[in-house]
C-alpha positions in Angstrom: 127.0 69.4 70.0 129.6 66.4 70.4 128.8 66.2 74.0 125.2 66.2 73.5 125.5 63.5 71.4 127.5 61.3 73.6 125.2 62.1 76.4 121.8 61.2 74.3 123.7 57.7 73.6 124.9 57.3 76.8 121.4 57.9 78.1 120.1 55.3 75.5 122.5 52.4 76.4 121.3 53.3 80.0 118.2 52.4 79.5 118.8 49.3 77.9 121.0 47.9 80.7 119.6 46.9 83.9 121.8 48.3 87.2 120.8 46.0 89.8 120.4 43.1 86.8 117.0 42.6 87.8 115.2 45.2 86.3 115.1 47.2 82.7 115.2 51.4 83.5 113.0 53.5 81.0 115.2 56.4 79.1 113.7 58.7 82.0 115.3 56.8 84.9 118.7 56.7 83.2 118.5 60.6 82.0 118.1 61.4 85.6 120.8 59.2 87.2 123.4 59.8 84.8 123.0 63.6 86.5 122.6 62.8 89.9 126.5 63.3 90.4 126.0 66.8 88.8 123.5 68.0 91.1 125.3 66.7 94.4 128.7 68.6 93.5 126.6 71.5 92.2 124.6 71.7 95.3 127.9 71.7 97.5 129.6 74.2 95.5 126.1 76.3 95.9 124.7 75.4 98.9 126.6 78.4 101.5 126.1 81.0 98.2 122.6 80.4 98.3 122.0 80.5 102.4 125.1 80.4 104.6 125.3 77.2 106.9 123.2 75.0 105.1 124.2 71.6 105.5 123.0 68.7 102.4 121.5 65.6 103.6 120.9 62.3 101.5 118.7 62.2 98.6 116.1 60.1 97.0 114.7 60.6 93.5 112.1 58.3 92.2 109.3 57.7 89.6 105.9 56.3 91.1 105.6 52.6 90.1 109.0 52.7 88.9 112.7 52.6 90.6 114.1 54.8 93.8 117.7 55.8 93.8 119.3 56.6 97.0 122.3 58.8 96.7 124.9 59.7 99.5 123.1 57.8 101.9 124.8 56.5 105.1 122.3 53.4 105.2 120.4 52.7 102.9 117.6 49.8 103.1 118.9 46.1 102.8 116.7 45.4 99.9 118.2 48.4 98.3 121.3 47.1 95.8 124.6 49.2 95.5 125.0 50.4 91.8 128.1 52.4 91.7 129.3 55.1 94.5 127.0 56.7 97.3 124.0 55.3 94.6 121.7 52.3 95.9 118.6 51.8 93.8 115.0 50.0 94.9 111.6 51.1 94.4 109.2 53.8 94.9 106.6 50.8 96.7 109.0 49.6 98.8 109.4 53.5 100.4 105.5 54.3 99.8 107.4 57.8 98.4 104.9 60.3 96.8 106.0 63.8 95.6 108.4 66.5 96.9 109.2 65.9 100.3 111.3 65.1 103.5 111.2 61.7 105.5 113.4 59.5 107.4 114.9 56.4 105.2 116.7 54.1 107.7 117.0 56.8 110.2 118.1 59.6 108.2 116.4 62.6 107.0 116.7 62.9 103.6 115.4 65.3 100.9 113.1 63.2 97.9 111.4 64.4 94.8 109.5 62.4 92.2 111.0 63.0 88.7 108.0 61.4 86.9 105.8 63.8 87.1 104.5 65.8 83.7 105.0 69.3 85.6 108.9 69.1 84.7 110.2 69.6 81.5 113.9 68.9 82.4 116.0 67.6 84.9 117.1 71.3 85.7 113.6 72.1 87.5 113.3 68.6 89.2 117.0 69.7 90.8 115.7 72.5 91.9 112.5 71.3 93.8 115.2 68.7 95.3 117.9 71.4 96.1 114.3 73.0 98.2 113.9 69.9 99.9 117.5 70.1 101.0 116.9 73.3 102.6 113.9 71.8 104.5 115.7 69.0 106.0 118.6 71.2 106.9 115.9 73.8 108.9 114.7 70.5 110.7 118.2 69.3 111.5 119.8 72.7 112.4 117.2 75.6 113.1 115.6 75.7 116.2 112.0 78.2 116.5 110.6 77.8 113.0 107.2 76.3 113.4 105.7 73.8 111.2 102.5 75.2 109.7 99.8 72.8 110.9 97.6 71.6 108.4 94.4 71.5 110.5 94.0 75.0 110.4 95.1 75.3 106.3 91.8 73.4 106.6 89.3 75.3 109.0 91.1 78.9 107.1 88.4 81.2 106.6 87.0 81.4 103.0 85.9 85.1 103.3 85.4 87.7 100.1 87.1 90.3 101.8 89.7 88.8 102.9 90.6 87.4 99.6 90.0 90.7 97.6 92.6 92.3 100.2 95.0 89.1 99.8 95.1 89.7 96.3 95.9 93.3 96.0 98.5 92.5 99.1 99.9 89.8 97.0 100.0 92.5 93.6 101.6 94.8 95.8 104.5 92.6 97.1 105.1 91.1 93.0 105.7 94.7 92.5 108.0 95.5 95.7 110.4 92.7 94.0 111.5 94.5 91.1 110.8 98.2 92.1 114.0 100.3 92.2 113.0 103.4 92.7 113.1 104.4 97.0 109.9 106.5 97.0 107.7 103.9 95.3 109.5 101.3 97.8 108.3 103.0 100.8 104.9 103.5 99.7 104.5 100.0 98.6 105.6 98.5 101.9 103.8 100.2 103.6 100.5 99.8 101.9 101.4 96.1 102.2 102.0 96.1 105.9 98.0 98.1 106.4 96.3 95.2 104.3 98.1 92.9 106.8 96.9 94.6 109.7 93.4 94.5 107.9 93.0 90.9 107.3 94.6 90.0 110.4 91.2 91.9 112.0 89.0 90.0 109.4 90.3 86.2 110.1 91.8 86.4 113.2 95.1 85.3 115.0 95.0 82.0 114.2 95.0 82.0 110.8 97.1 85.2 110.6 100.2 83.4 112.5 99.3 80.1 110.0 100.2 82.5 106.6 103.5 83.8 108.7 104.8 80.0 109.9 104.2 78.9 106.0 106.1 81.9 105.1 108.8 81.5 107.8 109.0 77.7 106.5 108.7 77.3 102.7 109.8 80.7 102.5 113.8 80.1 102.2 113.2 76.9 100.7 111.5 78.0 97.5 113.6 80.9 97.7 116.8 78.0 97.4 115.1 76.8 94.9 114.8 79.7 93.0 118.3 80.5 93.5 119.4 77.4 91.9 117.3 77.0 89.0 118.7 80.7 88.2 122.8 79.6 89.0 122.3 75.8 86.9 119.4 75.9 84.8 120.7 75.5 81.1 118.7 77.4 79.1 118.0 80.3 77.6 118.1 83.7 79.3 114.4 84.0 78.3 113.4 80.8 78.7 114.8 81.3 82.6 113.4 84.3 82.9 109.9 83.0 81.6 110.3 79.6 84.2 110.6 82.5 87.0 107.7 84.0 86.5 105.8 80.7 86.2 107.1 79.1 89.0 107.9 81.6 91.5 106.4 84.9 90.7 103.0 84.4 88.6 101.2 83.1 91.4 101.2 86.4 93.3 99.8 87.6 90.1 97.0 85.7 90.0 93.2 85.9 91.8 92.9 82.8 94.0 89.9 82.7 96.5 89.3 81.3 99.7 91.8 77.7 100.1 92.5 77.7 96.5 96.3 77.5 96.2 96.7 79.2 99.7 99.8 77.6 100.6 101.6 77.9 97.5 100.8 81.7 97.6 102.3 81.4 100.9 105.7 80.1 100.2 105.5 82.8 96.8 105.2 85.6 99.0 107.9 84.1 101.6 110.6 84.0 98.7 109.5 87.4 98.0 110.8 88.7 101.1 114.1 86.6 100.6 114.1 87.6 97.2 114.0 91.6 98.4 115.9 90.9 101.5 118.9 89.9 99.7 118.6 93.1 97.8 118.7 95.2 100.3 120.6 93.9 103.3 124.0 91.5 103.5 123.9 88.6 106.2 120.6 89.0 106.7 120.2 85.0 106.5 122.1 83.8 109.6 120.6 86.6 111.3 116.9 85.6 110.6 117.8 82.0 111.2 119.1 82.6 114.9 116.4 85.7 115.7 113.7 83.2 116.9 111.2 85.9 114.6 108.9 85.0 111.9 110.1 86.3 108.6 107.4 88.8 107.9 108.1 90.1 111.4 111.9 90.0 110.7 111.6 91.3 107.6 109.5 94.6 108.5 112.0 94.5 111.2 114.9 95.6 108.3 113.0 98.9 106.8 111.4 101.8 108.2 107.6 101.2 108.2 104.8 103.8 108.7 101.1 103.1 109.6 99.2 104.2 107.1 95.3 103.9 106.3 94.1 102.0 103.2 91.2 102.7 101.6 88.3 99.8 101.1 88.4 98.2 97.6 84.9 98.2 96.5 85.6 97.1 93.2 87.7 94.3 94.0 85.5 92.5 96.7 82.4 93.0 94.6 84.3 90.7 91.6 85.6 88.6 95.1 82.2 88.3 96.8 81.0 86.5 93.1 83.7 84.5 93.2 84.5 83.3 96.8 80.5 82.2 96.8 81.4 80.3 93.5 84.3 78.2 95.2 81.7 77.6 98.3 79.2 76.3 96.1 82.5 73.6 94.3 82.7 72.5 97.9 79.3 70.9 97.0 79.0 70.0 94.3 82.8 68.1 94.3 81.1 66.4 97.8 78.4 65.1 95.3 80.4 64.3 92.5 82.2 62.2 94.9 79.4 60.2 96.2 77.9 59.5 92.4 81.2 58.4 90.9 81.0 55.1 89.4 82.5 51.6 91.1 81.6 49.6 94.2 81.9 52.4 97.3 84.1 51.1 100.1 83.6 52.5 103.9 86.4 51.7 106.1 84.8 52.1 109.8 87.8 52.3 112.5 86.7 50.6 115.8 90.1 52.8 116.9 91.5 56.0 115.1 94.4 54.5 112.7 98.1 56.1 112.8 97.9 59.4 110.2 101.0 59.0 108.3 100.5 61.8 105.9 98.0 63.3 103.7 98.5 66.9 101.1 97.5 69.7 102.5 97.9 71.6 99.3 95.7 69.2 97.8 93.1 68.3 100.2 89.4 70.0 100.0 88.0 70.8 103.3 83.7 70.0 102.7 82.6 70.9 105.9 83.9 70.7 109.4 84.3 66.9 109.9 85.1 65.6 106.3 87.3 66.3 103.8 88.4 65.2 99.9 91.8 64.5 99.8 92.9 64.0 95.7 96.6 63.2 95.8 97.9 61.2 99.1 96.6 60.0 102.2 98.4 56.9 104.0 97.1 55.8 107.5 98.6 52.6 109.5 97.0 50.0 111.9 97.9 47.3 114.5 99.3 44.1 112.5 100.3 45.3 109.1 97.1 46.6 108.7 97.5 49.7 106.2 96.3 52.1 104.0 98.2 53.7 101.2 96.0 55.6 98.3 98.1 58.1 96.0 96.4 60.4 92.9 92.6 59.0 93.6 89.6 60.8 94.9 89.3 59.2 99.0 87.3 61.2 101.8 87.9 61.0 105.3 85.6 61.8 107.9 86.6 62.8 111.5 86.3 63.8 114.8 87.8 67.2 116.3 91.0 67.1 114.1 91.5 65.6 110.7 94.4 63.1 112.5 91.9 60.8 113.9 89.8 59.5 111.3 86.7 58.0 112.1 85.7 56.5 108.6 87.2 56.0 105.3 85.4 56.4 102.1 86.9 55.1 98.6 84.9 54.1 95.1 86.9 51.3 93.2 86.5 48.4 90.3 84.3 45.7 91.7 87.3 43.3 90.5 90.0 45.1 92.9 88.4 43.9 95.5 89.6 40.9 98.3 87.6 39.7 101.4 89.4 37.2 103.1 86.4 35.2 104.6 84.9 38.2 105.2 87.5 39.0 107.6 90.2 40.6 105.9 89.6 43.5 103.1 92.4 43.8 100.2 92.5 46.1 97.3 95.6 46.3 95.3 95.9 48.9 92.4 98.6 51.2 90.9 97.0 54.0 93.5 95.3 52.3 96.0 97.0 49.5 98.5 94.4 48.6 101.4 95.0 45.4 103.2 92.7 45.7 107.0 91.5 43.3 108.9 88.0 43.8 110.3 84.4 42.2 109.9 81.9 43.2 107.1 78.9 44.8 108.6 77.0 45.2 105.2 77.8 44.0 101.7 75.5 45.1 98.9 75.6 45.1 94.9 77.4 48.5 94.8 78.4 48.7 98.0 80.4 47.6 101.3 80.8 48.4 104.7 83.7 47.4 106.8 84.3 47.6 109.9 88.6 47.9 110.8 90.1 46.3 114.0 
């Protein structure tokens, strides 16, 4: 209780006391730096216990519109100001940071998760997303054949009733090869798993099929890391962890989802799984799967004897999916039209030349139809000339040609007072989401709305 005590007031005087003497740090920001010491020797101590070989890069934890700390970095920005040890603090604008991610800072890889965010209810789960991210930038440093899921084809991924129906029971079927102990049951289960794979690989084709397995292969051990630490460091109750678990890691596999509707995450749940049941089953399996060049499904039917075996169609469950994968076709449409009859003044950026695509959220982004899509969380595009384009937790469409990297047209509804145009020659709009400064030529200017063209 003492040291509870201390810590609350330490925490408090924190936040009272600017670092860098330039700027005042809110209770959060001091609660999570007075642990970033913690989690660094924590994830060394950890880091070969949870996958053997795994190196830690620098880290970066931030708030949007609030401070960035840089910890154990070799190099950090020169606007960045030294604090104490291996700890430089700036801000989250200065990086453009956004979420849980990996991205060069000055040259180095380095693993960065947004603490500010109202999905965490304690330092111990934001830890754990960052010891993930750790994971990721150690595969991209040190592992050589795991490919990068491309998000193009998370896109274009079929949105097909019988397909989901079988993805679901698939997905009930692996929740329950986790904890099953009994060899028989085992058996049956995987292979009843393997036949519904075989199934949908028929129904959506190649493509898609080896998109699920590079997710898996990817996100896979990283949420699987993740897991693994929450479980070692977490300091709560053994219920309370055990109810986290099944909310964060487990549930998902659990639960209907149709068509693109959480696909991804679903992915990386069912790629943990197989870590999760791997490391029951089979020692130094890790350093195997890393060096075999195989995806991990394939790797992991690779470690247990596997019978074809034919599954019966599931009339019940694609009659409920049929309902509700034409549902979540219809929300394409009706989101597109919400869109377009949102109040403000709507902005089209038109691109004489495709602008740099610097990043976007897959998970996050709602294909409409074949050339445009809503994207709800991040997009960030960059031009000739400091011309750029950063939008973060606002509705934005892009429309495109061929591929979603080379957008043809912007399209973004904002407060008529937001907006700049520079002689008609330069378009600014500076929010807490939205930083647009493009050069260009207006081609049309109306009461409610504005055409621009981009350089």
């Amino acid at each position: 209780m003492k040291t509870k005590i201390l810590f609350l007031f330490l925490v408090l005087i924190l936040s009272k006391v600017s670092l860098t003497g330039q700027n005042n740090l809110l209770p959060i920001d001091s609660l999570y730096i007075s642990k970033i010491d913690e989690f660094y020797q924590n994830a060394i101590e950890f880091k070969d216990k949870a996958w053997i070989g795994m190196e830690l890069s620098p880290i970066c934890i931030f708030r949007k519109n609030g401070p960035a700390f840089l910890y154990n970095h070799p190099n950090p920005p020169n606007n960045f100001k030294k604090i104490r040890d291996n700890l430089y603090q700036g801000t989250q604008a200065e990086l453009q940071l956004i979420g849980a991610t990996q991205a060069e800072i000055n040259g180095m890889l380095t693993a960065i998760v947004d603490y500010g965010l109202p999905i965490y209810s304690c330092p111990d789960e934001v830890y754990a997303v960052l010891f993930h991210e750790t994971h990721h930038v150690y595969q991209r440093n040190s592992i050589s054949g795991i490919n990068y899921d491309n998000p193009v084809t998370l896109m274009s991924y079929p949105e097909n009733y019988k397909n989901d129906a079988l993805k679901i029971v698939e997905q009930k079927l692996i929740y329950n090869l986790c904890f099953c102990n009994d060899d028989k049951e085992f058996k049956q289960l995987l292979n009843q798993i393997n036949s519904i794979r075989e199934k949908r690989k028929v129904i959506i084709g190649e493509k898609y099929f080896d998109y699920e397995k590079d997710v898996e292969s990817l996100e896979g051990p990283a949420f699987y890391c993740q897991l693994l630490y929450y479980q070692k460091y977490a300091d709560v109750s053994d219920n309370l962890k055990k109810n986290y678990n099944e909310k964060e890691f487990f549930g998902v596999l659990n639960t209907p989802h149709y068509g693109r509707e959480k696909l991804r995450y679903r992915h990386l749940a069912v790629g943990m799984s197989m870590c999760f049941i791997l490391d029951k089953y089979k020692k130094n399996w890790k350093k195997e799967y890393y060096t075999s060049g195989m995806k991990l499904y394939d790797f992991f039917i690779s470690q247990f004897e596997v019978e074809e075996i034919d599954f019966n169609d599931i009339e019940i469950e694609y009659a409920i999916s049929k309902y509700h994968t034409q549902k979540l076709l219809d929300k394409h449409v009706k989101n597109f039209d919400e869109f377009q009859n949102q109040k403000g003044v709507k902005i089209t950026l038109s691109y004489k030349n495709n602008p740099q695509f610097r990043g976007f959220d897959p998970m996050h982004a709602e294909a409409i139809n074949d050339s445009t899509v809503l994207h709800t969380t991040l997009l960030k595009l960059k031009g000739d000339n400091d011309n750029e384009l950063f939008i973060s937790n606002w509705q934005v469409i892009t429309q495109y040609t061929g591929q979603i990297w080379f957008v043809d047209k912007i399209v973004v509804f904002v407060p008529e007072q937001e907006i700049m145009l520079t002689d008609n020659k330069k378009l600014e709009i500076k929010m807490d989401n939205i930083f647009i400064s493009w050069e260009g030529a207006v081609k049309s200017k109306g009461e409610n709305e504005i055409v621009f063209i981009c350089d």
